[in-house]
C-alpha positions as CSV (number, residue, x, y, z in Angstrom):
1,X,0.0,0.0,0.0
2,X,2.8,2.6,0.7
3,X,4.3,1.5,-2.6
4,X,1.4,2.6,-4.1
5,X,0.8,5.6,-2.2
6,X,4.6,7.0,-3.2
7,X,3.9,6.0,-7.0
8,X,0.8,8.3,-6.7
9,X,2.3,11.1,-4.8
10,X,5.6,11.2,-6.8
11,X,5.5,9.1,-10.3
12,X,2.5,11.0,-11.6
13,X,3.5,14.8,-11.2
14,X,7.3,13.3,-12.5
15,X,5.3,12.1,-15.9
16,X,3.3,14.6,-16.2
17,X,6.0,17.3,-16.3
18,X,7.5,15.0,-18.4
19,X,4.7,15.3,-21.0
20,X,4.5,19.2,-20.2
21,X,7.9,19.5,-21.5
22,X,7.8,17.4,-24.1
23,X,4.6,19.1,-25.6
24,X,5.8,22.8,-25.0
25,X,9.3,22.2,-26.7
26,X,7.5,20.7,-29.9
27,X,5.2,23.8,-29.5
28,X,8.6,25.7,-29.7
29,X,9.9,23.9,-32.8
30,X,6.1,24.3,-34.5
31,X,6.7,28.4,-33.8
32,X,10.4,28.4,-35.4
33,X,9.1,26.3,-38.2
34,X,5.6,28.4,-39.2
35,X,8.3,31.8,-38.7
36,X,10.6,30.0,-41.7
37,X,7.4,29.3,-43.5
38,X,6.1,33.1,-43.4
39,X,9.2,34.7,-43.9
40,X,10.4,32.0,-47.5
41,X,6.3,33.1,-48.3
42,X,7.5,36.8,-47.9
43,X,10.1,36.3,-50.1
44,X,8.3,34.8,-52.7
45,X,5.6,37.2,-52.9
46,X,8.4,39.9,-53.4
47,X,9.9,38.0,-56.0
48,X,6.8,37.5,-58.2
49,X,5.5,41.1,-57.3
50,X,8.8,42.7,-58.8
51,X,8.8,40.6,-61.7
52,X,5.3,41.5,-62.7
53,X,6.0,45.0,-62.1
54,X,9.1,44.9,-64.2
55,X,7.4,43.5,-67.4
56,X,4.4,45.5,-67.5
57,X,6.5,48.7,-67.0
58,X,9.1,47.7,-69.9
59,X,5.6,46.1,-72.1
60,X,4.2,50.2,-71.0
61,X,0.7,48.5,-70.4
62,X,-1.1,46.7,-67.4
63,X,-3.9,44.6,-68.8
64,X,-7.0,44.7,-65.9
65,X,-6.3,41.1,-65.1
66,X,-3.0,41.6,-64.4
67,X,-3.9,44.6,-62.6
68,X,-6.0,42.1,-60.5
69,X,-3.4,39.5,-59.7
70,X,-1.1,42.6,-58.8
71,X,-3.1,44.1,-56.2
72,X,-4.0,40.9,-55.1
73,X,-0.7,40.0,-54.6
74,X,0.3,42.9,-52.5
75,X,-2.3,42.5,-50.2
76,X,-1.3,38.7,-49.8
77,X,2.6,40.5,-49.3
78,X,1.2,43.2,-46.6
79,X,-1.2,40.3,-44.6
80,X,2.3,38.5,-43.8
81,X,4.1,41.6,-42.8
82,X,6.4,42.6,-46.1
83,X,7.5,45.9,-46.2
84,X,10.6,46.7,-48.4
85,X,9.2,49.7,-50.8
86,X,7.3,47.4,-52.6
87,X,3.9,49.1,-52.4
88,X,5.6,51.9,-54.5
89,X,6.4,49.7,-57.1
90,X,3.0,48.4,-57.9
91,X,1.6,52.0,-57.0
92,X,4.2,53.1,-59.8
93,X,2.7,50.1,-62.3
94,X,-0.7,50.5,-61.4
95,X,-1.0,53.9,-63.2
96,X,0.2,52.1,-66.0
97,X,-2.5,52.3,-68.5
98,X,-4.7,49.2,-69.2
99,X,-4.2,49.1,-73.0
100,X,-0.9,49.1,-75.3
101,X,-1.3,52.9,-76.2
102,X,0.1,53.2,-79.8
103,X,2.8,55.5,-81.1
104,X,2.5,58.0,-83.5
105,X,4.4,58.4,-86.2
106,X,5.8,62.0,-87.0
């Protein structure tokens, strides 16, 4: 009977601190991991923003759907925190014009 009694008073609080720790350093790992996830997300929403923003600006047009995925893009950039200027760049190729405007010849 005291056998039992000592498991009771001193076996269960020693597993179950066990398991504490055990859950709150995986918790610790699942943080670290979801950070690296954001931040490699930030990145790649940077990289396709610029890139879209470069070819419409060299092309001199952004078609609406394009203007769509663009804007839609930033706001996907902003909801994970990104902030490196890049809301002037697509503020810069949204006043692009919709349509190739033709040149005329003199």
């Amino acid at each position: 009977m005291d056998i039992l009694k000592i498991i009771l008073q001193w076996g269960i609080p020693v597993i179950c601190t066990g398991i504490f720790t055990f859950i709150s350093q995986k918790l610790k790992e699942n943080d670290k991991s979801n950070e690296a996830i954001r931040l490699a997300m930030i990145s790649l929403l940077r990289s396709q923003i610029t890139s879209k923003v470069e070819k419409y600006t060299e092309m001199g047009y952004l078609p609406d759907y394009a203007r769509y995925c663009l804007t839609d893009l930033l706001k996907q950039y902003q909801a994970l925190g990104g902030n490196h200027g890049i809301e002037l760049l697509v503020d810069n190729c949204l006043k692009l014009p919709p349509i190739k405007l033709k040149k005329e010849d003199k």
